[in-house]
C-alpha positions as CSV (number, residue, x, y, z in Angstrom):
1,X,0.0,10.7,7.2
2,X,0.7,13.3,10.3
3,X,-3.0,12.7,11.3
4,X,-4.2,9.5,10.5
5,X,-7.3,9.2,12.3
6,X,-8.0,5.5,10.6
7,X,-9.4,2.6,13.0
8,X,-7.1,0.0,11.1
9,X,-3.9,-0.7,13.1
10,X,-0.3,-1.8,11.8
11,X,-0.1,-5.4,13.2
12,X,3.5,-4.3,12.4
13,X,4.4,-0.6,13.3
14,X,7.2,-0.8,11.5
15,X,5.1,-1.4,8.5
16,X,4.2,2.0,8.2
17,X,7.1,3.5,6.2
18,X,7.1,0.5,3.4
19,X,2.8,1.6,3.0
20,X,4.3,5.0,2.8
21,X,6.8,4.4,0.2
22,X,4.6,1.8,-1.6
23,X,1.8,4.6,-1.6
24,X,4.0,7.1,-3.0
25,X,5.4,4.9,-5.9
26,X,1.8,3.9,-6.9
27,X,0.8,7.7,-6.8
28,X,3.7,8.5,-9.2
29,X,3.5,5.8,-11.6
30,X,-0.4,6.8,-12.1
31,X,1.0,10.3,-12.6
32,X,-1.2,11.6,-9.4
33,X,0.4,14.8,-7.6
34,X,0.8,13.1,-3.8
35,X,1.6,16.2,-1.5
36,X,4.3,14.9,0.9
37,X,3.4,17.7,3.5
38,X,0.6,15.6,4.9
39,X,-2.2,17.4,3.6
40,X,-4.2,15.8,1.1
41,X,-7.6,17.3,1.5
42,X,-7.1,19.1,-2.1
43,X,-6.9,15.5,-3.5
44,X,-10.1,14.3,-6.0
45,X,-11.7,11.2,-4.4
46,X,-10.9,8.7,-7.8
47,X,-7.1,9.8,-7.4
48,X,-7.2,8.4,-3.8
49,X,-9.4,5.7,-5.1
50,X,-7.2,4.3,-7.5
51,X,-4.1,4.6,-5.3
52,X,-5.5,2.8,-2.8
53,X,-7.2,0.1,-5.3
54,X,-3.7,-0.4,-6.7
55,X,-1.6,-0.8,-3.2
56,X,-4.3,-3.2,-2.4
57,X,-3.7,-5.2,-6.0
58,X,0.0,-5.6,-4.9
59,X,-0.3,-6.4,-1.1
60,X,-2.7,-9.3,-2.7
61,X,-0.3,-9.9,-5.2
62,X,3.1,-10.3,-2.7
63,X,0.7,-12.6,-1.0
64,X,0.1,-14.8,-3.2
65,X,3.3,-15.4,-4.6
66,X,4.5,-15.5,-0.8
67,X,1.7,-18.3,-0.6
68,X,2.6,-19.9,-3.6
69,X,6.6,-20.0,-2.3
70,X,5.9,-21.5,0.7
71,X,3.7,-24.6,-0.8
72,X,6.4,-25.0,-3.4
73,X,8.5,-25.3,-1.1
74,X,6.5,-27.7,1.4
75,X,6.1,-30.3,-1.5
76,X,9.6,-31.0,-1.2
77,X,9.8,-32.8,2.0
């Protein structure tokens, strides 16, 4: 991501490398070629579709079991 040009800001900066890692493992285990250069206008629009539907799956999913973690753990006092 050398020129990300996107209006959504990290609340956390340091965020940034975890969505990098996280979008490279999604890209892999979908078996989509993710150049690591920075340049990824060659990409087809349903590869970056899917790789982006499925980080968003898991960032929902850490959520709610964060969610559900933290109530579990509220009924106990």
């Amino acid at each position: 991501m050398a020129n990300n040009r996107s209006s959504n800001q990290l609340v956390t900066p340091e965020a940034r490398a975890a969505l990098d890692q996280l979008k490279y493992e999604v890209a892999q285990e979908l078996g989509i070629q993710f150049a690591r250069d920075g340049y990824h206008g060659n990409m087809l629009t349903k590869d970056t579709g899917r790789i982006g539907g499925n980080i968003t799956r898991r960032l929902v999913q850490m959520a709610e079991q964060q969610l559900a973690g933290q109530s579990s753990q509220a009924g106990r006092f």
